[in-house]
ROKELUM-452979 format. One record per residue (C-alpha): residue number from 1; residue in one letter; x, y, z. Coordinates in steps of 0.02 Angstrom, whole numbers, plus 50000, padded with zeros to 5 digits. Each point is the difference from the previous one (the first is absolute). Layout:
# ROKELUM-452979
+-------+------+-------+-------+-------+
| lotor | sepa |    xx |    yy |    zz |
+-------+------+-------+-------+-------+
|   NUM |    A |     X |     Y |     Z |
...
+-------+------+-------+-------+-------+
# end
This chain:
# ROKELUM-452979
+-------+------+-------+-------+-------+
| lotor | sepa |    xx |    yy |    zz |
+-------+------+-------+-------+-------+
|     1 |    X | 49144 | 50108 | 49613 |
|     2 |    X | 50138 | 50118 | 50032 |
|     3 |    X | 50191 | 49964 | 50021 |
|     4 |    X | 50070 | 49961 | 49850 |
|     5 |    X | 50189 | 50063 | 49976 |
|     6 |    X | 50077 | 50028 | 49837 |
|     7 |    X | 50195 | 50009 | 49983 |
|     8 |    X | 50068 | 50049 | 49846 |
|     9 |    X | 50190 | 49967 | 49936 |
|    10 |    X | 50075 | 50095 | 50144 |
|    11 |    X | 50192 | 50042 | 50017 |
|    12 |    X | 50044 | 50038 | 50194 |
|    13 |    X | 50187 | 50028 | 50041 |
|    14 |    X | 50094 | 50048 | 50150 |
|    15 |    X | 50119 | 50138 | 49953 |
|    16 |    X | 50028 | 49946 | 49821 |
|    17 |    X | 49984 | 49800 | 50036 |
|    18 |    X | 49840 | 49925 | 49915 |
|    19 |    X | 49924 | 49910 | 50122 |
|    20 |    X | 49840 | 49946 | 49899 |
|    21 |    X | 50011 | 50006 | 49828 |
|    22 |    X | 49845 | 50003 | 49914 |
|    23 |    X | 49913 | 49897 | 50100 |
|    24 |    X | 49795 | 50016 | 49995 |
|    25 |    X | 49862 | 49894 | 50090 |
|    26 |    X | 49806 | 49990 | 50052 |
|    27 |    X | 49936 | 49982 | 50128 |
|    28 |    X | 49793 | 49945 | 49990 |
|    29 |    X | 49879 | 50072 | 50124 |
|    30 |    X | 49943 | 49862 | 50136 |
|    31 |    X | 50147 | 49902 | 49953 |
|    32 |    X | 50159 | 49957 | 50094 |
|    33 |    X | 50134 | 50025 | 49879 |
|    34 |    X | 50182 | 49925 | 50061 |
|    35 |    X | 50180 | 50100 | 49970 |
|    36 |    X | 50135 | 49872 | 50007 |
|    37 |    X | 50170 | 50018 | 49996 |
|    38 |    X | 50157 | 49983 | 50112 |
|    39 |    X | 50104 | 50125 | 50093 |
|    40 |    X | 50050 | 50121 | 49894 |
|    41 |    X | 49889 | 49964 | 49861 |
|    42 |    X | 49895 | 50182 | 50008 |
|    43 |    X | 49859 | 49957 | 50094 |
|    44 |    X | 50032 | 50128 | 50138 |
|    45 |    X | 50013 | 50129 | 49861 |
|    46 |    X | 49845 | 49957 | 49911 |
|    47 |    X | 49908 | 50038 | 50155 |
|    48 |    X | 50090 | 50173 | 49999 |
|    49 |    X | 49959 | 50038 | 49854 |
|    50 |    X | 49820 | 49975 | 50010 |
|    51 |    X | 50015 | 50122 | 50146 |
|    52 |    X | 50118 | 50094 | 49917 |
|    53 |    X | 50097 | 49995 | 50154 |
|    54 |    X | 50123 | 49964 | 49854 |
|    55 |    X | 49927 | 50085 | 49826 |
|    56 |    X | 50019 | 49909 | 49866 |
|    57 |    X | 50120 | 50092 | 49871 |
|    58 |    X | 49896 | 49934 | 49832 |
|    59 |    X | 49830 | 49906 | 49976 |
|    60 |    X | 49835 | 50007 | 50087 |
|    61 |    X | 49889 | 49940 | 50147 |
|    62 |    X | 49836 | 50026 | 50031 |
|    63 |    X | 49853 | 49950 | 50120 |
|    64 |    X | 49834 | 49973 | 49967 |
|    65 |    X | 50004 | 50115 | 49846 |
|    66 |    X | 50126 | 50149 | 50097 |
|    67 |    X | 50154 | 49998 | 49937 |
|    68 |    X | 50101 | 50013 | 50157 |
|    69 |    X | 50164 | 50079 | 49911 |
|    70 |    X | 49987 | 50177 | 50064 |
|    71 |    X | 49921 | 49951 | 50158 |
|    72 |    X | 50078 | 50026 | 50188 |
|    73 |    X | 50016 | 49839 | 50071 |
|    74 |    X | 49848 | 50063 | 50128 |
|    75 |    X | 49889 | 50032 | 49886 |
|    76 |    X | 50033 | 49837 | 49913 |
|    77 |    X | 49963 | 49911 | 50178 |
|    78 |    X | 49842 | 50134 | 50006 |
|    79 |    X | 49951 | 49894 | 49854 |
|    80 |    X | 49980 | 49844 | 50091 |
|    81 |    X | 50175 | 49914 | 49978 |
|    82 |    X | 50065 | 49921 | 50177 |
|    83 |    X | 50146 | 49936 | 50035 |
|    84 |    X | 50085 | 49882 | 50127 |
|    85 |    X | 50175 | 50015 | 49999 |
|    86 |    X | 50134 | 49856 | 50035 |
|    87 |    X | 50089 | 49988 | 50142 |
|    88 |    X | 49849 | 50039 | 50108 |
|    89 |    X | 50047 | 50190 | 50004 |
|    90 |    X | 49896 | 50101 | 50131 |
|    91 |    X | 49981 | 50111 | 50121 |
|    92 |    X | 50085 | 49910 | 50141 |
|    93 |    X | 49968 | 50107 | 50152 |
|    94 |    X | 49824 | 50042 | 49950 |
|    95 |    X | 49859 | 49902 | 50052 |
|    96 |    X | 49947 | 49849 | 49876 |
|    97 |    X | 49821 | 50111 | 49956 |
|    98 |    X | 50117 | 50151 | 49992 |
|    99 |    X | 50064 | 49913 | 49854 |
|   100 |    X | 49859 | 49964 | 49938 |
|   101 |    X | 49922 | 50145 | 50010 |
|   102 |    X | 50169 | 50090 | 49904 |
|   103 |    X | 49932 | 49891 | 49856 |
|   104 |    X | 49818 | 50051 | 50006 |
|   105 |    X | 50049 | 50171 | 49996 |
|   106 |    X | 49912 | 50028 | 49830 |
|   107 |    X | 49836 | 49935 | 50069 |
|   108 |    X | 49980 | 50173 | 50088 |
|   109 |    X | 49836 | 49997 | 50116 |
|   110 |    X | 50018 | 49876 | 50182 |
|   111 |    X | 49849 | 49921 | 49922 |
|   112 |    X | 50098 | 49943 | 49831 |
|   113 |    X | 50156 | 49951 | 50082 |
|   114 |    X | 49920 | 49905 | 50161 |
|   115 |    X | 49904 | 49904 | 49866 |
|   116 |    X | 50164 | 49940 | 49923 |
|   117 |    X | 50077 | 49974 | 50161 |
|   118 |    X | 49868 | 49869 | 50021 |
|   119 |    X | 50018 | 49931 | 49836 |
|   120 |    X | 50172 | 49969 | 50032 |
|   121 |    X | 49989 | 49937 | 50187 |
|   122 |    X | 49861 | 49878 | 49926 |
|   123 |    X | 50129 | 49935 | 49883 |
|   124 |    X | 50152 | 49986 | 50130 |
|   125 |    X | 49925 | 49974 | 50187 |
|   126 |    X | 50168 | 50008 | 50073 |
|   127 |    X | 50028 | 50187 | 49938 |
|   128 |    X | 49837 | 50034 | 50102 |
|   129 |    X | 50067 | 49912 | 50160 |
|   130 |    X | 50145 | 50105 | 49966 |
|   131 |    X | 49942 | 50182 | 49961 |
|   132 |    X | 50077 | 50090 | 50154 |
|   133 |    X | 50173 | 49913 | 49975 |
|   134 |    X | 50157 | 50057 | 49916 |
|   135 |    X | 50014 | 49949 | 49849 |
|   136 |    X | 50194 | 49976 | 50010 |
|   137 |    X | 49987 | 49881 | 50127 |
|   138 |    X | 49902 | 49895 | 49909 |
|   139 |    X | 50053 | 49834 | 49878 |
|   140 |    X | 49990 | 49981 | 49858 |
|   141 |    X | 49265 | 50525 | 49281 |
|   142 |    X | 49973 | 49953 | 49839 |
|   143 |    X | 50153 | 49948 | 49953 |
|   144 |    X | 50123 | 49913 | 50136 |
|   145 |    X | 50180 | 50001 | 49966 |
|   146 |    X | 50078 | 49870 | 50127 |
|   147 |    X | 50197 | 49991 | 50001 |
|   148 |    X | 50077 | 49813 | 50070 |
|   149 |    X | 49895 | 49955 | 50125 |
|   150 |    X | 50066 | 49859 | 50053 |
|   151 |    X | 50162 | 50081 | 50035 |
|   152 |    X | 50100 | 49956 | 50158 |
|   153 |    X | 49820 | 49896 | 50057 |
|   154 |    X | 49975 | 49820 | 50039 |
|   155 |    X | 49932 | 49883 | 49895 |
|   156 |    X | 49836 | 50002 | 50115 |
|   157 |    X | 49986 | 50184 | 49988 |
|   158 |    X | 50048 | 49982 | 49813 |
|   159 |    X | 49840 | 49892 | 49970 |
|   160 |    X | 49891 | 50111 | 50121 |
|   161 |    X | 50063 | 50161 | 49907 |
|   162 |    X | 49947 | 49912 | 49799 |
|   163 |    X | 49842 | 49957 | 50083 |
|   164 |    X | 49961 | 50179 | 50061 |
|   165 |    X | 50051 | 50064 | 49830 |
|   166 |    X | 49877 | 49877 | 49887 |
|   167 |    X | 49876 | 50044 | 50125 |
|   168 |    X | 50018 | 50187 | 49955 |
|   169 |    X | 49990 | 49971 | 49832 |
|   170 |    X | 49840 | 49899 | 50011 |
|   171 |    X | 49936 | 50182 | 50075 |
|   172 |    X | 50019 | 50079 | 49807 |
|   173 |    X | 50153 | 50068 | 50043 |
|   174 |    X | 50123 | 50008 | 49869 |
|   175 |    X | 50192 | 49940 | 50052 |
|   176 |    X | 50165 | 50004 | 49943 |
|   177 |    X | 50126 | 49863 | 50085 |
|   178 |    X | 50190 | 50030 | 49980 |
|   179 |    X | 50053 | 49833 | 50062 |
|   180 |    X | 50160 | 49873 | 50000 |
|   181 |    X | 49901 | 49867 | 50072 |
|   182 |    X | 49939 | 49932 | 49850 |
|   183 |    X | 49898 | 49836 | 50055 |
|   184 |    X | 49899 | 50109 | 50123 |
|   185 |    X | 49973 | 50124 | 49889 |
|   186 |    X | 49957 | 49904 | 49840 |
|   187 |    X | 49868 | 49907 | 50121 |
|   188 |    X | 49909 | 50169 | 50014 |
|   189 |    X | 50031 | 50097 | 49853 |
|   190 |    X | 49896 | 50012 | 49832 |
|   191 |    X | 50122 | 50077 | 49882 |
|   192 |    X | 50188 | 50017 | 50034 |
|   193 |    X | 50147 | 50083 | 49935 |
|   194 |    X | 50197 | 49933 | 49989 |
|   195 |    X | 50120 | 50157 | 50036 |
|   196 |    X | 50180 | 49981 | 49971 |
|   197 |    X | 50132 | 50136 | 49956 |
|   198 |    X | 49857 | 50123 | 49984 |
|   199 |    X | 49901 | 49916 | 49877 |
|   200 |    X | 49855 | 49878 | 49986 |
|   201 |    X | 50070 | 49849 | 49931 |
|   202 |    X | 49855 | 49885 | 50039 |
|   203 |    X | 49818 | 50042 | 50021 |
|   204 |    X | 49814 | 49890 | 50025 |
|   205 |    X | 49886 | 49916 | 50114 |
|   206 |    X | 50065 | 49904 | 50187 |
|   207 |    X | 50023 | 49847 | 49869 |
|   208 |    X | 50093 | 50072 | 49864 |
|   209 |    X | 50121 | 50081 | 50102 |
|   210 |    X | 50028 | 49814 | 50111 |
|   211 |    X | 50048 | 49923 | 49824 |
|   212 |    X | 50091 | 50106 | 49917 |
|   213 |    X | 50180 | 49929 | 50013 |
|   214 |    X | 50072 | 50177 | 50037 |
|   215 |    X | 49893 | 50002 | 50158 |
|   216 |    X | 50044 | 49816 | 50044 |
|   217 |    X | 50181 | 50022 | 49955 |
|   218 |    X | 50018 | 50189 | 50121 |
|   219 |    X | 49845 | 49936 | 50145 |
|   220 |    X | 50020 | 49795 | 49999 |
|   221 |    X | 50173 | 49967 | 49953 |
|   222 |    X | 49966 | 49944 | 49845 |
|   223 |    X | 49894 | 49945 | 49857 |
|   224 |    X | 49848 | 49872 | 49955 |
+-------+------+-------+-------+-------+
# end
């Protein structure tokens, strides 16, 4: 099975501010792996630096055996690394499969990308009643990289959205969650990490990470 990510002791810094600071992770093909952390923590910046939307100034990452350090961040997506960014950035004047077909891109033939299109209007129905409508005026791979979803939604959409994403994983593909809402995302995840000031200070399995009294003490208010 393919997907597995591999991030080495990176150092990523904004001018000369470490941001991460020798932080390294894995993430296991088929698995949803969890990124927790709040504002500020460096979870916005690990994503960058897998894309190298923000290169990492020391350390290593690679995918599926390709070492992704010299790579454009294109030919790192050409790879098979997706990702949905927070705060539900698109293409607001264009047509919802406009978008869509923006991130298909890659596929190249009408065949390939109509057969994702279906995929993904199989998976959300609304999108499909949608397809001919801006997407501004609407609400709220291999690997997946999904950033907050459940930013700025309601709790019903919230539950809707975790439900879409363990649904995708049960497909074989491999995800990444960068999440602050730690109940849903424990409920869904197999492995999880614990960011804070750009390192991993906790790391384990959904029931590790609800027990560990740095998780209770920063997510529940406090300990066992």
């Amino acid at each position: 099975m393919t997907g597995r990510l591999i991030v080495q002791n990176i150092y990523t810094a904004y001018d000369r501010a470490d941001v991460l600071s020798g932080l390294s992770i894995e993430v296991v093909p088929g698995s949803i792996t969890c990124i927790l952390g709040s504002n500020g923590a460096g979870k916005s910046t690990l994503i960058r630096s897998i894309l190298r939307l923000t290169p990492p100034r020391a350390g290593s990452i690679a995918f599926d055996g390709t070492t992704l350090d010299h790579l454009q961040t294109h030919e790192i997506i050409g790879l098979g690394i997706a990702c949905i960014p927070e705060g539900r950035r698109i293409f607001a004047k264009m047509t919802v499969e406009e978008n869509l077909r923006v991130g298909a891109y890659l596929n190249g033939s009408e065949k390939a990308i109509r057969t994702q299109l279906d995929k993904v209007y199989e998976t959300f129905p609304r999108l499909k009643e949608r397809a001919r409508q801006l997407a501004g005026t609407m609400s709220g791979g291999e690997l997946l990289i999904i950033d907050e979803p459940s930013l700025g939604l309601s709790p019903l959409f919230v539950q809707e959205n975790f439900n879409v994403i363990r649904r995708i994983s049960e497909t074989g593909v491999t995800v990444l969650l960068v999440e602050q809402n730690v109940n849903q995302t424990l409920a869904i995840s197999h492995y999880g990490y614990v960011l804070s000031q750009g390192q991993i200070v906790v790391h384990g399995t959904p029931e590790v990470l609800a027990a560990d009294a740095e998780v209770q003490r920063a997510y529940f208010g406090g300990t066992q």
